[in-house]
C-alpha positions as CSV (number, residue, x, y, z in Angstrom):
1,X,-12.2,-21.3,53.2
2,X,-12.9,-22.0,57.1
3,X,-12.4,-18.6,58.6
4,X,-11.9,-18.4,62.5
5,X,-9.0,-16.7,65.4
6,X,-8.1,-13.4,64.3
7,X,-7.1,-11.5,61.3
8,X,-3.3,-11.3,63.0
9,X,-4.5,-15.7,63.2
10,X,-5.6,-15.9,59.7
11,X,-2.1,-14.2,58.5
12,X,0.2,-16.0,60.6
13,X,-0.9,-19.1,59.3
14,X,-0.2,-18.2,55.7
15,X,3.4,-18.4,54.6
16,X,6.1,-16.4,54.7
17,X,6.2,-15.5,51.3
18,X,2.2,-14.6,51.1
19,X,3.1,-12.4,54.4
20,X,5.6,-10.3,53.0
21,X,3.5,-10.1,49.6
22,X,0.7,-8.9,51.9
23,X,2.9,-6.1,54.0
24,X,4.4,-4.9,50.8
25,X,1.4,-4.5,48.8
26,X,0.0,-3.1,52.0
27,X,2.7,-0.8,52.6
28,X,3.1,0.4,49.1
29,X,-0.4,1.2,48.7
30,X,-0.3,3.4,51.8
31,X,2.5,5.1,50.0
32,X,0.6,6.5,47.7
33,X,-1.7,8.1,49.6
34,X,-4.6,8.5,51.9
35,X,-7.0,4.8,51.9
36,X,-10.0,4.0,53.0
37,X,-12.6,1.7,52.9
38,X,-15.7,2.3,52.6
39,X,-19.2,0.0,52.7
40,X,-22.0,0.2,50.5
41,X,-25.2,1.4,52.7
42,X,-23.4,3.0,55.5
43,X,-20.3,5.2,54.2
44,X,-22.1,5.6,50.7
45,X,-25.6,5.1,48.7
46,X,-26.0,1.7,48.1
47,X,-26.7,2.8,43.7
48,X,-23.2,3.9,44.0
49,X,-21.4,1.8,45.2
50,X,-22.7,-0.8,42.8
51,X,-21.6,1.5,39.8
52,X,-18.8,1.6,40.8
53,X,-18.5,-2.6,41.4
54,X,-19.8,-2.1,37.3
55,X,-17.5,0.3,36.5
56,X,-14.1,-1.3,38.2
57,X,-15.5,-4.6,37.3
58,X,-15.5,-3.7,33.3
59,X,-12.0,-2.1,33.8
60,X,-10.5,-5.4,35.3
61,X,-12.2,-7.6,32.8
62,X,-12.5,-5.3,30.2
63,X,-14.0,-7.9,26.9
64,X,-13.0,-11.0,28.9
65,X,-16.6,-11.1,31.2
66,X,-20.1,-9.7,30.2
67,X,-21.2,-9.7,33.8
68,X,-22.5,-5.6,34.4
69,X,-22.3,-5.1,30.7
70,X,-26.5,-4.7,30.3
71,X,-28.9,-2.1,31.5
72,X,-31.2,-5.0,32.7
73,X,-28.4,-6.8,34.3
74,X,-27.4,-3.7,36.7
75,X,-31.1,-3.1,37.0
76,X,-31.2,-6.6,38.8
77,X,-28.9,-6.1,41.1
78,X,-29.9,-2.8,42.2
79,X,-32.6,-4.6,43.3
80,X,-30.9,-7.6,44.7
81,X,-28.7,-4.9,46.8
82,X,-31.6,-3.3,48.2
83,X,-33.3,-6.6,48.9
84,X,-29.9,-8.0,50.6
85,X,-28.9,-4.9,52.1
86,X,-32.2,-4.8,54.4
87,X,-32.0,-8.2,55.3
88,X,-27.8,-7.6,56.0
89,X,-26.8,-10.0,53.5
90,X,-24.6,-7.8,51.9
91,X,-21.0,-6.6,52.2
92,X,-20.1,-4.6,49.3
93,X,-16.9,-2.9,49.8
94,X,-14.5,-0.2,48.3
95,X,-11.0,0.8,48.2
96,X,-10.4,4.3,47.8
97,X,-6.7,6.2,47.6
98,X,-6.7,9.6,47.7
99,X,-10.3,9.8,47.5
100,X,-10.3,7.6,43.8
101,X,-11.9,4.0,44.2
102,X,-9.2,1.5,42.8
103,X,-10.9,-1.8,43.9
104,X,-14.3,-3.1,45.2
105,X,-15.7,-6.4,46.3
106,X,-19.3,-7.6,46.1
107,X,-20.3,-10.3,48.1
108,X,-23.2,-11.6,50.3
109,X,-23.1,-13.0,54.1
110,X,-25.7,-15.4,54.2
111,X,-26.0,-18.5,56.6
112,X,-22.8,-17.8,58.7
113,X,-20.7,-17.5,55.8
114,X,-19.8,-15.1,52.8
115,X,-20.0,-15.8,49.5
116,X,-18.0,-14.3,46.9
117,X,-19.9,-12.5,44.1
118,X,-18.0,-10.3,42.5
119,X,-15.1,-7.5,41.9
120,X,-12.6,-5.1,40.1
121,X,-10.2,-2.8,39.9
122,X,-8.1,-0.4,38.1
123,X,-5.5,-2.0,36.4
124,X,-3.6,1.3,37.4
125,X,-3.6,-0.3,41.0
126,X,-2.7,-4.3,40.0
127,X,0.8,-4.2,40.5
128,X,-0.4,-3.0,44.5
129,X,-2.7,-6.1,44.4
130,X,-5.3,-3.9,45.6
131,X,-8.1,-7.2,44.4
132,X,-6.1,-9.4,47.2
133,X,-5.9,-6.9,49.8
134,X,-9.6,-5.4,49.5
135,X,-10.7,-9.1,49.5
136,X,-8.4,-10.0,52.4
137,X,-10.3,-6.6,54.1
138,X,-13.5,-8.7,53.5
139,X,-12.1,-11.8,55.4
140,X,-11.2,-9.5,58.2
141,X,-14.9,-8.4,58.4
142,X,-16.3,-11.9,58.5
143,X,-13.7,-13.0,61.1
144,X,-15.1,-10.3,63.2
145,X,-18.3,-11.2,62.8
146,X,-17.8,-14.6,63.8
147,X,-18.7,-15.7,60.2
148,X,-17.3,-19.3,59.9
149,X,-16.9,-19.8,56.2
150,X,-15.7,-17.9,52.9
151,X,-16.7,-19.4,50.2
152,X,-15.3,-18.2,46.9
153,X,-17.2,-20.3,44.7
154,X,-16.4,-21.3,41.6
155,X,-13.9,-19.9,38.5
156,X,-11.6,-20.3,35.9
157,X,-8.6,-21.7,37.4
158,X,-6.6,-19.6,35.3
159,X,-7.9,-16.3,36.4
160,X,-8.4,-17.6,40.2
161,X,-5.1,-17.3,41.6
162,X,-5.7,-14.5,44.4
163,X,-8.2,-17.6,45.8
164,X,-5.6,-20.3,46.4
165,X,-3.7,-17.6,47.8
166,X,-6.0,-16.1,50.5
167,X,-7.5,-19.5,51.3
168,X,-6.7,-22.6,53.2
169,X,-9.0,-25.5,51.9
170,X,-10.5,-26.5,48.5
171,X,-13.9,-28.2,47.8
172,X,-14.5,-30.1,45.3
């Protein structure tokens, strides 16, 4: 997805209907409470955070992924965090509402561009589409940073629909 403008750019040029999704997702999630957003490395320890990408990852896929499900696999990307983190390759991102994370994204800005990795959430939260606005906080970040891509890489198309909504081009 070519990202570019503004975040005010990027929505307007979405349609009406993914607009009023995004302000009433938006707007009911504030209803419930105090959010934030916090990044890995600089509002929290960067071990953290990645439980909790683990954690709200297993809750959103529950049986359906194995990704976070072994000692060794977490191990790695503790490392891989720490590695990316220093060189600023990584946005890791949570959602929090009323001081409970509901949502986190994982994902790397390498080359100009961010790549999509990973996330979850609470199912308790899904009806709010907490996924689609955490990764639309992501976009925001790379439009800000002049980043000029967002790649979300590959996926069932099944279980991908939150990426033909957010973007605006398709590779093949």
């Amino acid at each position: 997805m070519k990202l570019g403008g503004t975040w005010p750019d990027f929505l307007t040029a979405k349609s009406r209907n993914f607009r009023n999704q995004w302000n009433n997702s938006w707007n009911r999630l504030h209803g419930e409470g105090k959010v934030e957003f916090a990044f890995a490395g600089k509002d929290l320890p960067l071990v953290t955070a990645l439980a909790e990408v683990a954690r709200l990852h297993r809750e959103r896929w529950a049986e359906r992924s194995a990704s976070f499900g072994s000692g060794n696999y977490l191990q790695f990307h503790e490392r891989l965090c720490s590695a990316f983190y220093a060189n600023g390759w990584l946005v890791l991102l949570l959602l929090s509402v009323n001081g409970k994370n509901v949502a986190v994204r994982y994902d790397y800005n390498y080359g100009g561009k961010l790549w999509c990795m990973q996330g979850g959430w609470s199912p308790e939260y899904a009806a709010m589409r907490v996924g689609t606005i955490l990764t639309g906080k992501v976009i925001e970040w790379g439009i800000g940073h002049g980043l000029y891509e967002y790649d979300f890489l590959g996926g069932d198309p099944g279980e991908v629909q939150y990426k033909r909504s957010l973007s605006n081009a398709v590779r093949g």
